[in-house]
C-alpha positions in Angstrom: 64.9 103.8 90.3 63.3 102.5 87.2 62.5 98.5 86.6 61.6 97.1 83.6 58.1 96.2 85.7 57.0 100.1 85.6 55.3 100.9 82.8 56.8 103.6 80.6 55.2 106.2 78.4 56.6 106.4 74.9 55.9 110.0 73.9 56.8 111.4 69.6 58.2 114.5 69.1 58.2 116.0 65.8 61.0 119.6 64.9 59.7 120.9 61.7 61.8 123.9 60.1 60.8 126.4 57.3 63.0 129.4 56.6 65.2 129.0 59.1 62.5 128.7 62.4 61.2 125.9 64.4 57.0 125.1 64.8 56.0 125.5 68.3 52.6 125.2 69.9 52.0 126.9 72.6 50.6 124.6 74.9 46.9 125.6 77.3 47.6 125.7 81.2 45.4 122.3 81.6 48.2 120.9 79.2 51.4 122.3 81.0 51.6 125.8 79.6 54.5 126.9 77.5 55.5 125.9 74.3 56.4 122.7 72.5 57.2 120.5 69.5 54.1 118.7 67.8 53.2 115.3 69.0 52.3 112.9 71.4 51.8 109.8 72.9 52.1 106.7 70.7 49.5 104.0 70.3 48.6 100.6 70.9 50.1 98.4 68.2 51.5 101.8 66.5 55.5 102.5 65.5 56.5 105.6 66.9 57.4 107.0 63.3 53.2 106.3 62.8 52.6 107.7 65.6 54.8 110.8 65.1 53.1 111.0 61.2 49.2 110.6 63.1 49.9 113.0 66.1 50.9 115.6 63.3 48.1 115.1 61.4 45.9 115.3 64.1 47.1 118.4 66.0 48.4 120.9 63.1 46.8 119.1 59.4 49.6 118.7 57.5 50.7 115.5 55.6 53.4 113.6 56.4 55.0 110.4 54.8 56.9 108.2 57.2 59.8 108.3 54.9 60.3 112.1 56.0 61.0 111.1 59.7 64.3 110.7 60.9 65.1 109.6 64.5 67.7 112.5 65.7 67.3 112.4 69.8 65.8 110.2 72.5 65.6 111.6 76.0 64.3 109.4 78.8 62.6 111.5 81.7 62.2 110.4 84.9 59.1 112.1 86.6 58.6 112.4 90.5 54.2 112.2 90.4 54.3 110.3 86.9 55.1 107.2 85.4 58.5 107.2 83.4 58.7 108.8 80.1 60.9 108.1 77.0 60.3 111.0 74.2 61.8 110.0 70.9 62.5 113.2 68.7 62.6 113.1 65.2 63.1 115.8 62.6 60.7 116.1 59.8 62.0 116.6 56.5 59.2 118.2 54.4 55.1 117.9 54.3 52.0 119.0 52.6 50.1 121.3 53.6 50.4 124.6 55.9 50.0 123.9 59.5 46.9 124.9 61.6 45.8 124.8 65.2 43.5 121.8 65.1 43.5 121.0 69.0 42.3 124.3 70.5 41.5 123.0 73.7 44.8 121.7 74.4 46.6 124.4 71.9 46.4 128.4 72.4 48.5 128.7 68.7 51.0 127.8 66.5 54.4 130.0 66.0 57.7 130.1 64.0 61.2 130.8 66.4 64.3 131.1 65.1 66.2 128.7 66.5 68.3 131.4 68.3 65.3 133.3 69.5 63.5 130.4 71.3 61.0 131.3 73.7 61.9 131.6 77.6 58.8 128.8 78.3 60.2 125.7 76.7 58.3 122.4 77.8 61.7 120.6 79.2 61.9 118.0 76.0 61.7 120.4 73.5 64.3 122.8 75.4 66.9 120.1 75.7 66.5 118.9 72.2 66.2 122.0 70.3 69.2 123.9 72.3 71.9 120.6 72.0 75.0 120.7 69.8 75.4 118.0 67.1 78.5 116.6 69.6 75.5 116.4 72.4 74.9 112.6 72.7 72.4 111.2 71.4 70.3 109.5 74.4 69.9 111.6 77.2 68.3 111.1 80.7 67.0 113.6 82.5 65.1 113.4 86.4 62.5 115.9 87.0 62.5 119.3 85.6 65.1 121.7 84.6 65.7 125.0 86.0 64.4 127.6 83.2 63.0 125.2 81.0 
C-alpha cells in the first residue's frame, strides 16, 4: 500500500500524431526494451508541462510551446522493486522541427504506427494510454505489469 511518506516518481509522457500515426522510440534493453512515448522524468522545481516540452527537446529536437500540451491521461503505477510511479500523458498538438534520435544510448530509433497497427512490445504506460477509448476514465491505476504489454 502506498502512503503519502513514499516518495513518488512523476514521470511526462508526450503522444505526438502526424498523418494519422503515433511517435514511438524504441527503447535499448538497459532502458526496458520495447517501444514508448517520448519523455521522462520531471525535474526539481519544473511543471510537468516543462518538463514534458524539455524531455522532447532533449530526446527527439523538436520545438515545443507549452501552449501545445494538453493533459489527456494520468495513470498511477504501482511497481513491486521500485518506488511508485504517476505518468501524466499529454497529447501534443503541433511542433517545429522533424524529430530525430538524440539519445542513442538509451534510444535504438524513432518510428511512425498507425494507431491500429501498434507494435506487440508496448512499454505498459504507453499501451494502456494509447489503446483506451475516449469513455476510458481518465485516471487509471495499475499494479505491476500487464500481461502482453
Amino acid at each position: 500500500m502506498v502512503s503519502f511518506k513514499d516518495p513518488i516518481d512523476i514521470l511526462v509522457r508526450g503522444i505526438l500524431i502526424q498523418n494519422g500515426k503515433v511517435l514511438l522510440l524504441e527503447r535499448t534493453v538497459e532502458k526496458g526494451g520495447g517501444y514508448n512515448l517520448v519523455g521522462g522524468h520531471v525535474e526539481k522545481g519544473e511543471s510537468p508541462a516543462d518538463g514534458l516540452v524539455r524531455e522532447i527537446e532533449e530526446e527527439i529536437g523538436v520545438k515545443v510551446e507549452r501552449s501545445q500540451v494538453e493533459l489527456i491521461r494520468v495513470v498511477f503505477r504501482n511497481k513491486i522493486n521500485s518506488s511508485p510511479k504517476l505518468h501524466l500523458v499529454f497529447w501534443v498538438s503541433s511542433w517545429l522541427g522533424e524529430p530525430k534520435n538524440l539519445e542513442p544510448r538509451k534510444c535504438l530509433g524513432l518510428s511512425w504506427f498507425a494507431l491500429d497497427q501498434l507494435p506487440e512490445e508496448l512499454a505498459t504506460v504507453a499501451g494502456i494510454v494509447l489503446r483506451a477509448g475516449q469513455d476510458d476514465p481518465f485516471y487509471i491505476e495499475v499494479n505491476g505489469k500487464l500481461s502482453g504489454s
